[in-house]
VEXGUGU-119403 format. One record per atom (N, C-alpha, C): residue number from 1; chain; atom name; y, z, x. Coordinates in Angstrom, 1 decimal, decimal comma, always signed. Layout:
BEGIN
pos|unit|site|py|pz|px
NUM|A|CA|Y|Z|X
...
This chain:
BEGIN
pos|unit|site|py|pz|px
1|A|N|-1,2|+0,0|+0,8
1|A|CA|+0,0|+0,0|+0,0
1|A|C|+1,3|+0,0|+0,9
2|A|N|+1,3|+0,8|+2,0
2|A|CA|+2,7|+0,6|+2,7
2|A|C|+2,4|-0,5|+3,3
3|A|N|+1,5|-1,5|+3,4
3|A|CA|+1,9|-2,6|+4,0
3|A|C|+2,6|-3,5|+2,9
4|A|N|+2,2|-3,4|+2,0
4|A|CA|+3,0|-4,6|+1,0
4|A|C|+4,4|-3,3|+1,0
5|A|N|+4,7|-2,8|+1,3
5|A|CA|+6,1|-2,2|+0,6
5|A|C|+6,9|-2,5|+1,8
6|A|N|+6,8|-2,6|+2,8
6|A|CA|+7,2|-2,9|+3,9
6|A|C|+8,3|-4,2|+4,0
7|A|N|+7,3|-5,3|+3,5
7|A|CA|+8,8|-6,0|+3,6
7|A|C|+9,4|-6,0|+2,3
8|A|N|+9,5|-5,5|+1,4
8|A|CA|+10,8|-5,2|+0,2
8|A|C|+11,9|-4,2|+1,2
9|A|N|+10,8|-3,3|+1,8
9|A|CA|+12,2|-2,2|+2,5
9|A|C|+13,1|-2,7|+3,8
10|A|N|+12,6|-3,8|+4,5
10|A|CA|+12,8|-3,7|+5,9
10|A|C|+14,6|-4,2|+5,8
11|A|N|+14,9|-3,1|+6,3
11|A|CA|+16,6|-3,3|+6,9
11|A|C|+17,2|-2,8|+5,6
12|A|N|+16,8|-2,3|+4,7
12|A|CA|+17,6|-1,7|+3,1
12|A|C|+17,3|-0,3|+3,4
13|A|N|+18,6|+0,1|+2,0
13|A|CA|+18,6|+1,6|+1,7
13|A|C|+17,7|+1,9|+1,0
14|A|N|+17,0|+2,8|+1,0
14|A|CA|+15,8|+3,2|+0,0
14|A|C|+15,9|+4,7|-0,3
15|A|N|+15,6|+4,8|-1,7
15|A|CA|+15,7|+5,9|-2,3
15|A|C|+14,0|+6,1|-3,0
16|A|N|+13,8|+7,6|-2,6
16|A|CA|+12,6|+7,6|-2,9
16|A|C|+11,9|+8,4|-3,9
17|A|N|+11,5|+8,6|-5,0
17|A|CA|+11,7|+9,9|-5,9
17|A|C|+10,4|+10,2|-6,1
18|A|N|+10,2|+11,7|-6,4
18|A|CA|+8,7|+12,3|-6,6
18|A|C|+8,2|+11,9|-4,7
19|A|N|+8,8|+12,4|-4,2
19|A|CA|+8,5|+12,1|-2,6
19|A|C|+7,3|+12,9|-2,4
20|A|N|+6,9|+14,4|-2,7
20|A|CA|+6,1|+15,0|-2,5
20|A|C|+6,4|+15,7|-1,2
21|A|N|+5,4|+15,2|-0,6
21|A|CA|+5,2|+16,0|+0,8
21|A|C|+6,2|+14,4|+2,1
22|A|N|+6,3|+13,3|+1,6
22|A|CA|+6,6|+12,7|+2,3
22|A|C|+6,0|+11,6|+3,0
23|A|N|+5,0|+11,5|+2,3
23|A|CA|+4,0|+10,6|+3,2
23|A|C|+4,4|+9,0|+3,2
24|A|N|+5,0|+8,5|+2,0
24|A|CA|+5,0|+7,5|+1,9
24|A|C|+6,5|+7,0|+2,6
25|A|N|+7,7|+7,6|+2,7
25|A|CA|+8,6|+7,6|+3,2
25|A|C|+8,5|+7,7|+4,3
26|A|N|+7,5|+8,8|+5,1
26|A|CA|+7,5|+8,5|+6,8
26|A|C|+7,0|+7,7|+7,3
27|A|N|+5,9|+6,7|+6,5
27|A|CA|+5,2|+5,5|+6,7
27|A|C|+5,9|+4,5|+6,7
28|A|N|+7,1|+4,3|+6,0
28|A|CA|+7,8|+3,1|+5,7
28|A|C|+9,4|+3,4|+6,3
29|A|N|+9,6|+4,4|+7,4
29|A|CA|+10,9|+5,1|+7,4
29|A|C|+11,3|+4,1|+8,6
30|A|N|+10,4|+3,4|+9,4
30|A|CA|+10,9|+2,0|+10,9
30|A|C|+11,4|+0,8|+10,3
31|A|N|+10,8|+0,2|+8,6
31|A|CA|+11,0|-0,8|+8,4
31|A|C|+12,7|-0,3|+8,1
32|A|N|+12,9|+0,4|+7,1
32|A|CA|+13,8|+0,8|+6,4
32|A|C|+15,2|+0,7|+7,1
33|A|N|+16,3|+0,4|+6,8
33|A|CA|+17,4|+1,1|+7,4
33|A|C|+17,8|+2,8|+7,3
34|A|N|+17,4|+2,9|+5,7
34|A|CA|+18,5|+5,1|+5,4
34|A|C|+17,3|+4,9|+4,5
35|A|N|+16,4|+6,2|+4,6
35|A|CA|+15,7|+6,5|+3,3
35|A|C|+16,1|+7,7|+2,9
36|A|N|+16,8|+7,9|+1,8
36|A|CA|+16,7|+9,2|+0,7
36|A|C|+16,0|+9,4|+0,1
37|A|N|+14,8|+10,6|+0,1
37|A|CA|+13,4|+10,9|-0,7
37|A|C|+14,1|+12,2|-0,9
38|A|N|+13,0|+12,5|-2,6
38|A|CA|+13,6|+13,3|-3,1
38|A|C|+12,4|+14,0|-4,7
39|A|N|+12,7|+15,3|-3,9
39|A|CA|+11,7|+15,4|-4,9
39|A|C|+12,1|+16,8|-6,2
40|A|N|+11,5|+16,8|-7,1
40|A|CA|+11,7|+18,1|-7,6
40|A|C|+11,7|+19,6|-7,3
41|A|N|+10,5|+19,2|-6,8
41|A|CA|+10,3|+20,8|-5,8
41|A|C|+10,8|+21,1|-4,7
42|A|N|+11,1|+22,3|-4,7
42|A|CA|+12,0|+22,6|-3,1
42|A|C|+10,7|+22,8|-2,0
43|A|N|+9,6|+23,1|-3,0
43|A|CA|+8,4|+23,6|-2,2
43|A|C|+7,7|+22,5|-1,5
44|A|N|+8,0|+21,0|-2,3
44|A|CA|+7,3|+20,0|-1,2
44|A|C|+8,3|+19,4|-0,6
45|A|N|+9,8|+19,4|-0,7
45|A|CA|+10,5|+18,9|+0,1
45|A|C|+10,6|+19,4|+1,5
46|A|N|+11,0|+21,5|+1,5
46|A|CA|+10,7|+22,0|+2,6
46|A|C|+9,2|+21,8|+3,0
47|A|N|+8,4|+20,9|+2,9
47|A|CA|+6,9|+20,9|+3,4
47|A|C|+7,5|+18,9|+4,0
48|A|N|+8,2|+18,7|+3,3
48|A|CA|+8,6|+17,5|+3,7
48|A|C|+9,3|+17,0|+5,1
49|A|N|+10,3|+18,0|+5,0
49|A|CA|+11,1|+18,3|+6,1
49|A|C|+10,4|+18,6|+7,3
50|A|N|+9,4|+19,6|+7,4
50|A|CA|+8,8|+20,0|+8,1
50|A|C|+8,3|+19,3|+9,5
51|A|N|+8,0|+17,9|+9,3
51|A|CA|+7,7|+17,3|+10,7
51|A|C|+8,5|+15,8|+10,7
52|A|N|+9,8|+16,3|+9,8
52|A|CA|+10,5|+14,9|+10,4
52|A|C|+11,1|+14,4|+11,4
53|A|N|+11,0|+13,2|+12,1
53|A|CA|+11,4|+12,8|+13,2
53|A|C|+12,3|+12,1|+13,4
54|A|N|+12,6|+11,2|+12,2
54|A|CA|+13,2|+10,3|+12,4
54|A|C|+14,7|+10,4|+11,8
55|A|N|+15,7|+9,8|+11,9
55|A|CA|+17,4|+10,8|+11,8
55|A|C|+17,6|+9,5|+10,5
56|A|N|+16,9|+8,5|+10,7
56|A|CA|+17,0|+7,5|+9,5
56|A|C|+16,4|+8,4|+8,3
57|A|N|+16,2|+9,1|+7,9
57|A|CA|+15,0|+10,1|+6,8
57|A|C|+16,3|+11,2|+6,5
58|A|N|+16,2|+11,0|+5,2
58|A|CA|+16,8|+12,5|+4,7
58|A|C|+16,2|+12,9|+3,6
59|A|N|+15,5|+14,0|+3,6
59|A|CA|+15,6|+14,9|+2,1
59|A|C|+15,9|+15,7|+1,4
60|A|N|+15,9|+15,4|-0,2
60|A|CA|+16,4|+16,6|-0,8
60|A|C|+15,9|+17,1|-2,0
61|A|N|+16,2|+17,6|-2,3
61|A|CA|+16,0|+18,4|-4,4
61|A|C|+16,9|+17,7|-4,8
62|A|N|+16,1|+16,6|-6,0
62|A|CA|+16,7|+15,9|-6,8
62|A|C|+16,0|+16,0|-8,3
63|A|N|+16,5|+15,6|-9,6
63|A|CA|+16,0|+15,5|-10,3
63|A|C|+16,2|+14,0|-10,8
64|A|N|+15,0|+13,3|-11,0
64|A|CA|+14,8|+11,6|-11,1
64|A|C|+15,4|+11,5|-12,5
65|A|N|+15,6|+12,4|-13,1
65|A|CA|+16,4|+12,1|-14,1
65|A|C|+17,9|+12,4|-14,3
66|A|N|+18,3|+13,0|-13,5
66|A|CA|+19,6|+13,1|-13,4
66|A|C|+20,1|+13,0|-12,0
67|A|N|+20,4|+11,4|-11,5
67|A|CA|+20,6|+11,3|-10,2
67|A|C|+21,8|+11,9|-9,3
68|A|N|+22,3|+12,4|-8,0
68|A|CA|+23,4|+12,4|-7,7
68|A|C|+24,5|+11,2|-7,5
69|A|N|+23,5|+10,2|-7,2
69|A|CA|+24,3|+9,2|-6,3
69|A|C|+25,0|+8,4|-7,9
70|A|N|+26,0|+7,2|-6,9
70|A|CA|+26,7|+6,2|-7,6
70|A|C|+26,1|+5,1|-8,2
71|A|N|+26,1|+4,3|-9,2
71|A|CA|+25,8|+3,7|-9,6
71|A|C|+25,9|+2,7|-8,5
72|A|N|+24,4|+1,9|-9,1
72|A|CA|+24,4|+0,6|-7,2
72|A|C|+24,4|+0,7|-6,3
73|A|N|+23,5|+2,3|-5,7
73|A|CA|+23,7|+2,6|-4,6
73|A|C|+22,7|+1,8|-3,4
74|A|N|+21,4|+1,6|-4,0
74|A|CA|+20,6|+1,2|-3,3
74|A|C|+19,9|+0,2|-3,6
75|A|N|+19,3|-0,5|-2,8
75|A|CA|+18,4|-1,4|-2,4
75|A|C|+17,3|-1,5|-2,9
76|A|N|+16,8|-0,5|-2,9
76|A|CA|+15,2|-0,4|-2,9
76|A|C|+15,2|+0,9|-3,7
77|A|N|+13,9|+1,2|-4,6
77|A|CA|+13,8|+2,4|-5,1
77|A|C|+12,3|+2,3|-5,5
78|A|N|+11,9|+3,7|-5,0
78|A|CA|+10,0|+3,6|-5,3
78|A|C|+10,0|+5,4|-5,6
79|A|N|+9,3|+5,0|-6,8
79|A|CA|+8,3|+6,2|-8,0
79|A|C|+6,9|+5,8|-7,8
80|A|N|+6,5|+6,3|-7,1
80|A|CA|+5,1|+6,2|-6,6
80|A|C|+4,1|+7,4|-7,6
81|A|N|+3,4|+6,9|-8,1
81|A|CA|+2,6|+8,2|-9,1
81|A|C|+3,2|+9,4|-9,9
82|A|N|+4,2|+8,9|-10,1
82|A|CA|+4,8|+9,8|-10,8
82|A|C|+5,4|+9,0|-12,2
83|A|N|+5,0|+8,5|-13,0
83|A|CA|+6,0|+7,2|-14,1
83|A|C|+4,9|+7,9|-15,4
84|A|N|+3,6|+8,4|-14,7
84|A|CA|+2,4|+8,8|-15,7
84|A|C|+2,4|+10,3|-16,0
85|A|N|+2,8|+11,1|-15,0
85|A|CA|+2,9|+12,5|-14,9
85|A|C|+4,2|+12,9|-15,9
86|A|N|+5,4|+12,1|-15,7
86|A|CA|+6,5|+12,9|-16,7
86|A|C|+6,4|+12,8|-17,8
87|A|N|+7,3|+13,6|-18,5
87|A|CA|+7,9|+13,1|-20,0
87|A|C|+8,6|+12,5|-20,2
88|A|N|+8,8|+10,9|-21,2
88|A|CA|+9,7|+10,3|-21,1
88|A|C|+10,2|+9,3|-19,8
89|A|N|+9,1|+8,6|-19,4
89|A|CA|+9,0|+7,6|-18,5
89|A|C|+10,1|+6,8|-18,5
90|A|N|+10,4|+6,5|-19,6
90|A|CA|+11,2|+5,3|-19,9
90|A|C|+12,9|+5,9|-19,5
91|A|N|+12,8|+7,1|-19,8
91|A|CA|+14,7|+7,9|-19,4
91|A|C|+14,7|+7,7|-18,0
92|A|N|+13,8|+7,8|-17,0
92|A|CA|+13,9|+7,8|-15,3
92|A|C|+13,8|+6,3|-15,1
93|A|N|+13,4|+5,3|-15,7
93|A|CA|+13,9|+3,8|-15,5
93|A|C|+14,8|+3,8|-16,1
94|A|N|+16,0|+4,4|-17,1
94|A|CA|+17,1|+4,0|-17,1
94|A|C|+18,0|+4,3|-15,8
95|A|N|+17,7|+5,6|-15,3
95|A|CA|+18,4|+6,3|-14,3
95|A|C|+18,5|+5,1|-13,2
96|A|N|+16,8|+5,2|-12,9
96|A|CA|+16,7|+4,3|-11,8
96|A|C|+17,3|+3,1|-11,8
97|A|N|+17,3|+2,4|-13,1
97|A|CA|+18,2|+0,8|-13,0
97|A|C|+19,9|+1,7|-12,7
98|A|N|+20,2|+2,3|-13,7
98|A|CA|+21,6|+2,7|-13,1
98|A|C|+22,1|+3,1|-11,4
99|A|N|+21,1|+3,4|-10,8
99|A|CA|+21,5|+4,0|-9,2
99|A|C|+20,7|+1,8|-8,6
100|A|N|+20,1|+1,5|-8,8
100|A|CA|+19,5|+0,9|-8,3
100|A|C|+20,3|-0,7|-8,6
101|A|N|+20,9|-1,2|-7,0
101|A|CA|+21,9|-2,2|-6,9
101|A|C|+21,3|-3,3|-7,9
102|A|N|+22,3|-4,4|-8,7
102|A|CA|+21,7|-5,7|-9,6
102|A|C|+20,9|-6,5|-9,0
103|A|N|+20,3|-6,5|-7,5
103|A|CA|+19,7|-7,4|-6,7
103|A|C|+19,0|-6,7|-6,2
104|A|N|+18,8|-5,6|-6,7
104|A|CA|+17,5|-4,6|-6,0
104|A|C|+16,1|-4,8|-6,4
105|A|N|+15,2|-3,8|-5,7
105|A|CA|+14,1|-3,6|-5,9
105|A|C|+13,4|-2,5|-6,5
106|A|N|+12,5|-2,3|-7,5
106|A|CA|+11,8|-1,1|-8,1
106|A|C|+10,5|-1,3|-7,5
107|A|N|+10,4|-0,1|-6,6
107|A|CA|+8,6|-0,4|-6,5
107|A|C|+7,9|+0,9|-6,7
108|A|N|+7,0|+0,4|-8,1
108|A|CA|+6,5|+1,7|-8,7
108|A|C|+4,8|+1,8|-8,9
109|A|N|+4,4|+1,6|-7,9
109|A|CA|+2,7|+2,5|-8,1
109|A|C|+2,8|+3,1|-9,1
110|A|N|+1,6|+2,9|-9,7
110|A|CA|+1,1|+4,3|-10,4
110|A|C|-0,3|+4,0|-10,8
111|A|N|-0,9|+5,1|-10,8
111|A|CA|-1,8|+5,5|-11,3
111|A|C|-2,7|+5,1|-12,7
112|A|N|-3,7|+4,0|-13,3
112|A|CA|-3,6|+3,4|-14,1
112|A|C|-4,9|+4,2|-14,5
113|A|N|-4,8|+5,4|-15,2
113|A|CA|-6,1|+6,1|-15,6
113|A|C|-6,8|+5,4|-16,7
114|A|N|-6,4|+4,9|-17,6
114|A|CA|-7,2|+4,4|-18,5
114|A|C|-8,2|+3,8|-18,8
115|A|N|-8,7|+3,0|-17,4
115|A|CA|-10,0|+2,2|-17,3
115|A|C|-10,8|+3,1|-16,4
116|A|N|-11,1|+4,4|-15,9
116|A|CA|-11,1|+4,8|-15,4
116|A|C|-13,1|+4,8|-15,8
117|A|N|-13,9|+5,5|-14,9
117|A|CA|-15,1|+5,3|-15,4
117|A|C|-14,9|+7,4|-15,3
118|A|N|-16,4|+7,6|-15,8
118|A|CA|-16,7|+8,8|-16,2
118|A|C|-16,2|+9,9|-14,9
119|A|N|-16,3|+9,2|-13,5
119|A|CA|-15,9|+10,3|-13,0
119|A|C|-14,4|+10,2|-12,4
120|A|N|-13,9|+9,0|-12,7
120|A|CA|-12,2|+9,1|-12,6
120|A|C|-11,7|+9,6|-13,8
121|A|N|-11,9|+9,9|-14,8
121|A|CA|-11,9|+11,1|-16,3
121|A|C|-11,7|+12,3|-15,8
122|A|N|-13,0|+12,3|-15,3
122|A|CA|-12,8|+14,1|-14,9
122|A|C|-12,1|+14,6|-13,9
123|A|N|-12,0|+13,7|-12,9
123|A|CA|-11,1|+14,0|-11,5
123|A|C|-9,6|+14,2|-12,3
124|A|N|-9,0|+12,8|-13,2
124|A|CA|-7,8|+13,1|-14,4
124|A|C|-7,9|+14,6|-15,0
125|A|N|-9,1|+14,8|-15,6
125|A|CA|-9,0|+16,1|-16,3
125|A|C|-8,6|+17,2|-15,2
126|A|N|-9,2|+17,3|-13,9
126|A|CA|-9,1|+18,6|-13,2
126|A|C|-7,8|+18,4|-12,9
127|A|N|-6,9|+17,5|-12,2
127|A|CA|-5,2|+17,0|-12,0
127|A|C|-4,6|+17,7|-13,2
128|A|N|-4,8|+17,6|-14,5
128|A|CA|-4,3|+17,8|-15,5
128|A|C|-4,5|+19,4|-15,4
129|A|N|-5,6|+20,6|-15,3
129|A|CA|-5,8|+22,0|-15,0
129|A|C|-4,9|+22,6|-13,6
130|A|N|-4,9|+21,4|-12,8
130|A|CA|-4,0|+22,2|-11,4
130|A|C|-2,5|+21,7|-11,6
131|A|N|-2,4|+21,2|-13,2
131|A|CA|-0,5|+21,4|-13,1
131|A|C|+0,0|+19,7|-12,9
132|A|N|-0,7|+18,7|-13,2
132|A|CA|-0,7|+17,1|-13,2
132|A|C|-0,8|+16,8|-14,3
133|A|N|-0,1|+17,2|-15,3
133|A|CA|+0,3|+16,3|-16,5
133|A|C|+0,0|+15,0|-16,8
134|A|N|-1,2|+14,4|-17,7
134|A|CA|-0,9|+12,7|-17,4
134|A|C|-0,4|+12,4|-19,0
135|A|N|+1,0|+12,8|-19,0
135|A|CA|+2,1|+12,3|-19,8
135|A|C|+1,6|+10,8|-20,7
136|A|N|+1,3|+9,7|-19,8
136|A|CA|+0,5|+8,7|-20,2
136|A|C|-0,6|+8,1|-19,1
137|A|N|-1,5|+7,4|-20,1
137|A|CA|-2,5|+6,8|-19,2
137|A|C|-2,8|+5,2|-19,6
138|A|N|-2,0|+4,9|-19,3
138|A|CA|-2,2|+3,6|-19,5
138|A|C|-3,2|+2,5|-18,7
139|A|N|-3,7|+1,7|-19,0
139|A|CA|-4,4|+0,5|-18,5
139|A|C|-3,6|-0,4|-17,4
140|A|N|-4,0|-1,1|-16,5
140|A|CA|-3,2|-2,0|-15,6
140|A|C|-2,3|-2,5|-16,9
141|A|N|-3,0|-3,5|-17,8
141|A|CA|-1,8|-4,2|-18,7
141|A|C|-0,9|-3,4|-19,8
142|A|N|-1,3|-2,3|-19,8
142|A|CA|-0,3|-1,7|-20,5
142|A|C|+0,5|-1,3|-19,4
143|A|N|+0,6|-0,7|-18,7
143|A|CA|+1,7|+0,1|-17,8
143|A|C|+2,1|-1,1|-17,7
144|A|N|+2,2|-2,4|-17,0
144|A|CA|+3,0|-3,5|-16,7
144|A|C|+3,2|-4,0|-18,1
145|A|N|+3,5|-3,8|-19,5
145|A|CA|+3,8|-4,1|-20,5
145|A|C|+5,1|-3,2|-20,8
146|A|N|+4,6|-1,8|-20,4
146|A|CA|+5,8|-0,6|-20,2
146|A|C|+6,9|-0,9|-19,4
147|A|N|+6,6|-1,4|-18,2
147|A|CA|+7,9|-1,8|-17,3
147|A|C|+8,4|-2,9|-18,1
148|A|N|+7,9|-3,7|-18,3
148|A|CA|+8,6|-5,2|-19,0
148|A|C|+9,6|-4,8|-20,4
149|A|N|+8,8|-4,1|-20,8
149|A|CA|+9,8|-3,6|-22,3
149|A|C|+11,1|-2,7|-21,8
150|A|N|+10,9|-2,1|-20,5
150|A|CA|+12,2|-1,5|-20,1
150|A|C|+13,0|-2,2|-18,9
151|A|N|+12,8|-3,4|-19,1
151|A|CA|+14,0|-4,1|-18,7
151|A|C|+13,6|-4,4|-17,3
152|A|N|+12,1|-5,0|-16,9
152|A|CA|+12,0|-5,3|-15,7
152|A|C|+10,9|-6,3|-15,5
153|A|N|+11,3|-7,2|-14,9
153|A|CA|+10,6|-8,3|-14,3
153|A|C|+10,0|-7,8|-13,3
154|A|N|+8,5|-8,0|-13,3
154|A|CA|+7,5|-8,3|-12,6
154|A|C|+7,7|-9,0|-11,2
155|A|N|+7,6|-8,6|-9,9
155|A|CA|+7,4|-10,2|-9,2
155|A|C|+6,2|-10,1|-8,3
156|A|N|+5,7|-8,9|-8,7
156|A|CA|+4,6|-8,6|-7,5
156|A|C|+3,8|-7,9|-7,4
157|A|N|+2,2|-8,0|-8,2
157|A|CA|+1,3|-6,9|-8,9
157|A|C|+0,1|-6,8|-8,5
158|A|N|-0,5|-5,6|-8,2
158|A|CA|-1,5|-5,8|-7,6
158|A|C|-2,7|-4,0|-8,2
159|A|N|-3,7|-4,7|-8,4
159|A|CA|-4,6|-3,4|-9,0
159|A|C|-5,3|-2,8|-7,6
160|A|N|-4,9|-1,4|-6,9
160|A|CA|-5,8|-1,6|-6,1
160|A|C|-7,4|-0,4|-5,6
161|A|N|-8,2|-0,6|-5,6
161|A|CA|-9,0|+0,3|-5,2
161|A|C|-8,6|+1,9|-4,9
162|A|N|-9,1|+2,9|-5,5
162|A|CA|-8,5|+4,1|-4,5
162|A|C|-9,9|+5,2|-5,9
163|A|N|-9,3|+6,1|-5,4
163|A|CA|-10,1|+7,5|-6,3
163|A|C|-10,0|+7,3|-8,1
164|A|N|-8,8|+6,6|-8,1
164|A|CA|-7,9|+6,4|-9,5
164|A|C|-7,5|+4,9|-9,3
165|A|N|-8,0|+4,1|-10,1
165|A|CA|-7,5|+3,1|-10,1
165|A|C|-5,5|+3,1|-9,8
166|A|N|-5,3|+2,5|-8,8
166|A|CA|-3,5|+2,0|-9,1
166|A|C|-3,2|+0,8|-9,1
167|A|N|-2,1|+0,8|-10,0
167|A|CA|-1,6|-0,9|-10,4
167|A|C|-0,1|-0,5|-9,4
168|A|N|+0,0|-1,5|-8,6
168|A|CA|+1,2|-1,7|-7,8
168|A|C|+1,9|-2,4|-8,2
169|A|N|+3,7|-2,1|-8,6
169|A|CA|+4,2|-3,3|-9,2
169|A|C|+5,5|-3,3|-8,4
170|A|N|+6,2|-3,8|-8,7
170|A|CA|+7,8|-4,5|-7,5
170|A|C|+8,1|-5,4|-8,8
171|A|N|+9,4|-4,9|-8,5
171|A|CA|+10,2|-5,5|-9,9
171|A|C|+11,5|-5,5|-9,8
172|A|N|+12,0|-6,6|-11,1
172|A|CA|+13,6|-6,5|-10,6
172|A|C|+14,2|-6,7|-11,4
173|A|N|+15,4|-6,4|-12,0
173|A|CA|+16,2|-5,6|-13,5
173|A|C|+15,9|-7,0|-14,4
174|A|N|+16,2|-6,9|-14,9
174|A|CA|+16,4|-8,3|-16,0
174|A|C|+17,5|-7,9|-17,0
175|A|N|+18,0|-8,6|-17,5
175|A|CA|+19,2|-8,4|-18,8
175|A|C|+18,7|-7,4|-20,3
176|A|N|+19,6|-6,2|-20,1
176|A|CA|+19,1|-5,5|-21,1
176|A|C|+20,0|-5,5|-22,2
C-alpha cells in the first residue's frame, strides 16, 4: 500500500488523519514534502512522536471532524481505516473536501468487512469488544459507491489481500 501512495505524495503537503501510532506517515514521510498526521488520541500521537526522525513530520491531536487548518490547505489527504470505524463518515468527507486543495488528492483505504469469510467476522467481532467500532461494513462496491455519492471521483482502486479485506481508493473532488 505505501507503494501506490507514494507517487500521489511525492513533493506535496499531506495531511494525515486517524494517524495512530504513525506508521503509514513515517513510511511515506521521503516521498512527501510536510506531513501533518493527526490523530484523536493524545495516547497514540505521544506513541507517535516517539521515534520520529524526520523534521519534515509533525504531529498532533486533531479532530477529523473539526479541522484546524484553512480551507485548501493541502495536497494530499489520507484516512486510512478509519471511514468504517466512525459515526457519520460522510461529515469527515465534507471536512476533508473543505481542507483539501480543488486539485488535490483523497487517499482513503479502508477496511471492506462485508465480504469477509467466517474468520474475518470474528477477527471484526473481537476489534469491535477492544473499542473498534465498525460504524459500517460495507462491501468493495458499496464503500466506492459511498465515496462517489459524497462527491468524489474514483481514479485509482484496488482490493487488496490482508487479514480484512481493504479496498484502496484515491480520488478527486467532483462538483457538488
Amino acid at each position: 500500500m505505501y507503494a501506490m501512495m507514494q507517487p500521489a505524495v511525492r513533493h506535496k503537503t499531506v495531511l494525515e488523519l486517524a494517524t495512530g501510532t504513525g506508521l503509514i506517515a513515517k513510511h511515506i514521510v521521503n516521498s512527501a514534502e510536510l506531513i501533518e498526521a493527526t490523530d484523536l488520541s493524545e495516547e497514540m500521537i505521544a506513541e507517535a512522536k516517539r521515534d520520529n526522525q524526520s523534521a519534515k513530520l509533525h504531529f498532533s491531536v486533531q479532530d477529523m471532524f473539526h479541522l484546524p487548518y484553512a480551507d485548501q490547505s493541502f495536497d494530499v489527504i489520507i484516512v486510512s481505516n478509519a471511514l468504517h470505524i466512525v459515526p457519520h463518515p460522510e461529515d469527515a468527507l465534507r471536512e476533508i473536501r473543505r481542507v483539501l486543495k480543488d486539485d488535490g488528492v483523497l487517499i482513503a483505504p479502508t477496511f471492506t468487512h462485508a465480504e469477509n469469510s467466517l474468520s474475518g467476522r470474528i477477527r471484526a467481532f473481537a476489534m469491535k469488544l477492544v473499542g473498534f467500532p465498525l460504524h459500517a461494513q460495507w462491501t468493495n462496491a458499496e464503500y466506492i459507491a459511498f465515496l462517489r455519492r459524497n462527491g468524489w471521483h474514483i481514479r485509482k482502486c484496488a482490493v487488496l489481500k490482508a487479514s480484512f479485506p481493504l479496498t484502496y481508493a484515491e480520488c478527486e473532488k467532483t462538483e457538488v
